[in-house]
C-alpha positions in Angstrom: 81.9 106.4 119.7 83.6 107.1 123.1 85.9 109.5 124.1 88.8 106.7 124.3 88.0 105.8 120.3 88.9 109.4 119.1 91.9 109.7 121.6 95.0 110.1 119.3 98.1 109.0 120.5 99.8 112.3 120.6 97.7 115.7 121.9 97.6 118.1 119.0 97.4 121.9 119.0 96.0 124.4 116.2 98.0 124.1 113.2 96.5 127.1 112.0 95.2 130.0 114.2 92.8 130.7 112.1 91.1 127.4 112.1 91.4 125.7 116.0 91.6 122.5 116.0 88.2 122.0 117.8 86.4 124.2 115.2 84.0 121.1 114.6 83.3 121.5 110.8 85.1 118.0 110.3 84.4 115.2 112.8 88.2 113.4 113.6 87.5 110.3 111.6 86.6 112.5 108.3 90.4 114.4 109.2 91.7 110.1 109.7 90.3 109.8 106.1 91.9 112.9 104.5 95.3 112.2 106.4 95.6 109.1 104.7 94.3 110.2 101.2 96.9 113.0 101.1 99.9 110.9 102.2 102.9 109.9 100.5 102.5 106.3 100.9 99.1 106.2 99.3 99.9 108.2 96.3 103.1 105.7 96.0 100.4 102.5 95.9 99.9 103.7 91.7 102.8 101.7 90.8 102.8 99.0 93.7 102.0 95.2 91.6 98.3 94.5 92.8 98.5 91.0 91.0 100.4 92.3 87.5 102.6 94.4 87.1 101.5 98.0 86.9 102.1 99.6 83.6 101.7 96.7 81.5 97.9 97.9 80.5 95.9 100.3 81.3 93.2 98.5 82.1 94.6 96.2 85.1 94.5 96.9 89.0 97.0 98.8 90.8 97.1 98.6 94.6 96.0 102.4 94.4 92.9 101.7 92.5 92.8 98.3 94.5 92.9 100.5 97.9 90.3 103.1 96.1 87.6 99.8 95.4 88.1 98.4 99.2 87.5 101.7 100.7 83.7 101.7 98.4 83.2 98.6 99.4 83.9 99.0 103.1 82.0 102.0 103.7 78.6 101.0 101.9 78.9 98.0 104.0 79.9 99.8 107.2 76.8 102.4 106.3 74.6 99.5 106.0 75.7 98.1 108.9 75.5 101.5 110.6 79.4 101.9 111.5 80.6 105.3 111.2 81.4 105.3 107.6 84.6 107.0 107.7 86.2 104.8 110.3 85.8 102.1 107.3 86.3 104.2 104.6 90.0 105.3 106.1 90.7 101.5 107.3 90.0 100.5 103.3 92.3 103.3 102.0 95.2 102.8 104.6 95.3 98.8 104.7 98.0 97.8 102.2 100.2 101.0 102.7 102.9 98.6 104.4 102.9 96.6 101.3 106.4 96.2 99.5 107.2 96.5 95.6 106.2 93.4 94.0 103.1 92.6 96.3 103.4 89.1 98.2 106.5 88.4 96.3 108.1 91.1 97.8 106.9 90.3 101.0 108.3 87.0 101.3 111.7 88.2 99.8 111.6 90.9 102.8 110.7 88.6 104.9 113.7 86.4 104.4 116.1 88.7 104.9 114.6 90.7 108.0 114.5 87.5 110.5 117.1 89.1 112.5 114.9 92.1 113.2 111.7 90.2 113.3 110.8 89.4 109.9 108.8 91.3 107.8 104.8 91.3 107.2 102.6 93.7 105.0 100.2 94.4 107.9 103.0 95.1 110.5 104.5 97.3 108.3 101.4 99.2 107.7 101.0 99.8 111.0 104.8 101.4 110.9 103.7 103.5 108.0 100.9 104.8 109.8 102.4 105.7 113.2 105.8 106.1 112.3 107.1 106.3 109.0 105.0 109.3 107.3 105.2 112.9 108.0 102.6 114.3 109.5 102.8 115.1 113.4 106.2 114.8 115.8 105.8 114.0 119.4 107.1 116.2 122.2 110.7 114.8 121.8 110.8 115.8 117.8 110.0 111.6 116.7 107.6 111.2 114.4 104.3 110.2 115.3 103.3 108.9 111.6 99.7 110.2 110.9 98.4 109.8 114.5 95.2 109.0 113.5 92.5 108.3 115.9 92.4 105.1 118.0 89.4 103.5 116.7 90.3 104.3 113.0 94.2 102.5 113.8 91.9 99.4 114.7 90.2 99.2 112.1 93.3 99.2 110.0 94.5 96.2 112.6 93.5 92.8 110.2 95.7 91.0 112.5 95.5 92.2 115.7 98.7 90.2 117.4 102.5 90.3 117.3 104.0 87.3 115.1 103.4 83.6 116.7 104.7 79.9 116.2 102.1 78.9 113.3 100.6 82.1 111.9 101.8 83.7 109.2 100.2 86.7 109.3 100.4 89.3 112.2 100.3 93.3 112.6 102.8 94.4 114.8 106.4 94.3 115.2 107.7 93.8 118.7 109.3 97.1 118.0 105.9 99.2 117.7 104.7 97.0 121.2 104.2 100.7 122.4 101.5 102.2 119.9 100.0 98.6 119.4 99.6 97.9 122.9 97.5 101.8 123.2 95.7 101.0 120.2 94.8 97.9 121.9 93.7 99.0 125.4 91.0 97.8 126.6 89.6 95.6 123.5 89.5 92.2 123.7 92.4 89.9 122.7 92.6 88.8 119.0 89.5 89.8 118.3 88.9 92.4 115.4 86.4 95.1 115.5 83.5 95.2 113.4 85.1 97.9 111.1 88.7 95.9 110.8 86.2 92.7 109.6 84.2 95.1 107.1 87.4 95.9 106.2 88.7 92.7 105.4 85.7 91.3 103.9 85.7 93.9 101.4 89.5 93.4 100.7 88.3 89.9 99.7 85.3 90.8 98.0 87.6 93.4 96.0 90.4 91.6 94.5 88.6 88.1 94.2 86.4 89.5 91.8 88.2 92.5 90.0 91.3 89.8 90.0 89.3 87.7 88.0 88.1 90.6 86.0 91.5 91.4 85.1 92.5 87.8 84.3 89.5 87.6 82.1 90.3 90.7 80.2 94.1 89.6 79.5 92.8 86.5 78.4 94.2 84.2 81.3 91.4 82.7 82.5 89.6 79.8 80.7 86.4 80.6 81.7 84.3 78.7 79.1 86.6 75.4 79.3 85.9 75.8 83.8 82.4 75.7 82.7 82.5 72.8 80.8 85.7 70.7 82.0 84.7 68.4 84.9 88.1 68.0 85.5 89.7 71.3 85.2 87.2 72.5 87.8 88.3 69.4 90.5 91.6 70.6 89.7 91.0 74.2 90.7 89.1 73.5 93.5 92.0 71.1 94.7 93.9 74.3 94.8 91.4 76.7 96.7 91.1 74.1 99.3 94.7 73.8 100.0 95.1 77.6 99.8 92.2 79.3 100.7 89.0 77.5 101.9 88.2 75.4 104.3 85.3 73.6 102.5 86.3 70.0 101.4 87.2 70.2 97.2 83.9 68.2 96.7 82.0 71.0 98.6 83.7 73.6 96.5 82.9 71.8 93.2 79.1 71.6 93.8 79.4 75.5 95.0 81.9 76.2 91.6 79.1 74.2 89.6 76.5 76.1 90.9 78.5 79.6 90.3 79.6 78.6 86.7 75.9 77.4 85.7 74.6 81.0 86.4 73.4 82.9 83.3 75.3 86.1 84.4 78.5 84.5 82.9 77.1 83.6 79.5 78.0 86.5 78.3 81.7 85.7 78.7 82.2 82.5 77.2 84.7 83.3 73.9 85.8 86.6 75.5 86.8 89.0 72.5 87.7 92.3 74.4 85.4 94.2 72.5 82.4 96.6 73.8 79.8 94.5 74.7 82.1 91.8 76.3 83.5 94.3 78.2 79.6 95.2 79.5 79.4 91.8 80.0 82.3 91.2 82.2 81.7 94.6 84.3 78.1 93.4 85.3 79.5 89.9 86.6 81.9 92.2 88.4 78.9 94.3 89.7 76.9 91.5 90.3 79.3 88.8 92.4 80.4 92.4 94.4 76.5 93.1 95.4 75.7 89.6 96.1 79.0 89.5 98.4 78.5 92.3 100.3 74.8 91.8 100.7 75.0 88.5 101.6 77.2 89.8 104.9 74.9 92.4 105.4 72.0 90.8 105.5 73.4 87.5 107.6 75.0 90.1 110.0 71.7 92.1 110.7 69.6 88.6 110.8 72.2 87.4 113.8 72.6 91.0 115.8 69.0 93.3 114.7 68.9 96.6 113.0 70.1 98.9 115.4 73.5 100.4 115.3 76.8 98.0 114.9 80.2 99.1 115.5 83.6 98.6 117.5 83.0 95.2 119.4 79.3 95.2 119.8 79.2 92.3 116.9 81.0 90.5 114.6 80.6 90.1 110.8 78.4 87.1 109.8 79.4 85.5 106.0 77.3 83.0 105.0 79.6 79.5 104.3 78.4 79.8 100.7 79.3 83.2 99.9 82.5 82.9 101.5 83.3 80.0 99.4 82.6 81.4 96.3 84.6 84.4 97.0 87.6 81.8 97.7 86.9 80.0 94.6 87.4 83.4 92.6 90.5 83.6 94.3 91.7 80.4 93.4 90.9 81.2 89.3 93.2 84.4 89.7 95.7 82.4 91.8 95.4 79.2 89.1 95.3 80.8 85.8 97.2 84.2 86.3 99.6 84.3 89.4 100.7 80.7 88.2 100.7 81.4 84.4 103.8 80.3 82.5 106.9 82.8 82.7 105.5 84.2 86.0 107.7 82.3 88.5 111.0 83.3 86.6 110.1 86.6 86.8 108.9 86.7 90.9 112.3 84.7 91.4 113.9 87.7 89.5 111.8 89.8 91.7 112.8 88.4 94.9 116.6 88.3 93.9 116.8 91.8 93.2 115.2 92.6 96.5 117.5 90.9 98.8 120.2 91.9 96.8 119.1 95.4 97.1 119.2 95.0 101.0 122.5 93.6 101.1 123.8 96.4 99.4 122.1 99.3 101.4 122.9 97.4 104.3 126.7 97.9 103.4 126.0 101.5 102.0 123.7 103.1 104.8 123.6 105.6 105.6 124.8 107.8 102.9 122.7 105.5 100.0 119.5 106.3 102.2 116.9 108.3 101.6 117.2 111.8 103.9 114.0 110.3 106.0 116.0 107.1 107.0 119.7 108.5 107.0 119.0 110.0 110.8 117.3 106.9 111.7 119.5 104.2 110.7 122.5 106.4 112.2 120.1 106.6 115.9 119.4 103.4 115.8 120.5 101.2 118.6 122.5 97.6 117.3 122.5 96.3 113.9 118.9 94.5 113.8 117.3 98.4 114.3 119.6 99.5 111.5 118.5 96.6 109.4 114.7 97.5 110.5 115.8 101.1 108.9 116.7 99.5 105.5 113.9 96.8 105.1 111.8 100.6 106.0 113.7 101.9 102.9 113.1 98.8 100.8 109.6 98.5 101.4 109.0 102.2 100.6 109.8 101.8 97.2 107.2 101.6 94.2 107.8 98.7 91.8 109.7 100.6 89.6 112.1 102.6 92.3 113.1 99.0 93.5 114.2 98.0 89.7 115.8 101.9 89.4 117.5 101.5 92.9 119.2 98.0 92.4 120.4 98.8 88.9 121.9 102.1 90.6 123.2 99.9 93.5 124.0 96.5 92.7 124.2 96.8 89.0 
């Protein structure tokens, strides 16, 4: 790593007299790694909706366990792949800290109503989390400087390394953070991700394709023994995954889906029951589909670029076309048979409404109905799209739960 990848975008000094800041014991990406692990904004991911709703079993996904499972991932990858593991590790942990209450259904509510400001994107606003929003370290002037974690370890976070354009849905910056973007940019080439931000990524699908599915299985949403023997039920879901997720033509996917369902490791699962050895039975299809993900990059990545070291820009991450459309295909079962289950689209609807509903009624209401971080913003802030910025801030802050409490306190 260079000089210019630990910069941090504000100089800091000794916290503690005792212990200099250049004492050495910790390298600046391990003290990127514990900034994000101790922040508010992770520990608030517990009750954020991965894809249910947390608290409605014990079993299922949060996006704090979610987060926990993409930062594993990432770094055995990114050690594999000999990145410096806690570059990935911290990219794995921080990458969904932007994300609203509901998950994507909050995000497109937010989204709506934040078009005057710029519209609103999970990414973008994890990026505002990071360098902004959390209390950590103030610049000269008294603003806060978020975390200010290292430069290389912001890229990595950087999935979408752009401001928002015509056509793409996704970006990770808002023209408002131009300034810290633009420095976590400098000098790397445009669009393109690091290594780390694609290890990254790749284990964010790996993650929740397969422990999505996991969790569908064990709530008893997905009809995985009528996918395995329904020619038609499997056209119609890879239909979906091509429209949503893949590339690949649907008759590609189905002779890929065939080929995944025909595998003996899901034997055990056909007639799930829920009891102890179908639950060893489903957690070693989970291990399994994980391994041969990852490995499969790994050992595609090292056959293209050698076995020395691989980091920053030197490479990018190779996914074989196979792999990668079996991990969409898993994404189209939890997308099919759980995110589309009957009574769910009443219920995001309800979700969205109370969201938009809560922002029309801070928006009246700031900036005593703020919280004491965003009172002093909202009331410096320059016209009414930064003081809307401010609430959709607010909003987005919320767990799942402190979005239902805050519009029945609110709105009613």
């Amino acid at each position: 790593m260079s000089d210019r990848d630990v910069e941090r975008y504000v100089r800091e000094t000794a916290k503690d007299p005792l212990r200099p800041v250049d004492a050495g014991w910790r390298s600046p990406f391990q003290r990127d790694r514990a900034r994000v692990l101790h922040s508010a904004a992770f520990r608030r991911l517990a009750t954020k909706t991965q894809v249910h709703t947390p608290g409605g079993d014990e079993f299922l996904r949060t996006r704090l366990t979610h987060s926990l499972e993409v930062a594993q991932i990432a770094r055995e990858m990114g050690e594999r792949l000999g990145c410096d593991a806690d570059i990935v590790d911290t990219a794995g942990l921080a990458h969904d800290l932007g994300h609203p209450p509901f998950g994507h259904t909050g995000e497109e509510a937010l989204d709506s109503v934040a078009q005057a400001c710029g519209g609103f994107e999970g990414n973008a606003q994890t990026l505002r989390v990071l360098t902004r929003l959390e209390a950590k370290v103030l610049d000269d002037s008294g603003a806060s400087a978020g975390l200010n974690l290292t430069r290389a370890s912001l890229d990595a976070v950087s999935k979408y390394p752009w401001f928002r354009e015509p056509g793409k849905r996704k970006f990770g910056a808002y023209a408002e953070d131009a300034a810290i973007f633009d420095w976590l940019r400098d000098g790397a080439p445009d669009h393109r991700r690091c290594l780390e931000a694609q290890v990254m990524d790749w284990a964010d699908d790996v993650a929740y394709s397969v422990h999505d599915v996991e969790d569908g299985v064990y709530g008893g949403y997905v009809p995985l023994t009528r996918l395995r023997k329904d020619p038609d039920e499997r056209a119609a879901l890879c239909a979906d995954v091509a429209v949503s997720y893949s590339t690949e033509s649907p008759a590609d996917l189905e002779a890929v889906l065939e080929e995944l369902l025909a595998d003996p490791l899901f034997d055990p699962l056909d007639d799930y029951d829920g009891s102890h050895p179908a639950q060893v039975g489903l957690k070693r299809v989970t291990s399994v589909l994980t391994g041969r993900f990852v490995s499969g990059a790994v050992s595609a990545t090292r056959g293209k670029y050698g076995d020395g070291p691989l980091n920053r820009y030197a490479c990018d991450l190779v996914v074989p076309w196979r792999v990668r459309a079996q991990c969409a295909l898993l994404k189209g079962i939890a997308l099919r048979y759980v995110m589309r289950r009957g009574g769910v689209a009443a219920w995001r609807d309800r979700q969205q409404e109370m969201l938009r509903e809560l922002v029309a009624a801070l928006t009246v209401r700031a900036p005593d109905a703020l919280d004491a971080v965003f009172a002093p913003r909202w009331r410096a802030a320059a016209d009414d799209a930064a003081r809307l910025r401010v609430v959709i801030d607010q909003v987005a802050s919320l767990t799942d739960p402190g979005a239902v409490a805050w519009h029945r306190s609110l709105v009613g």
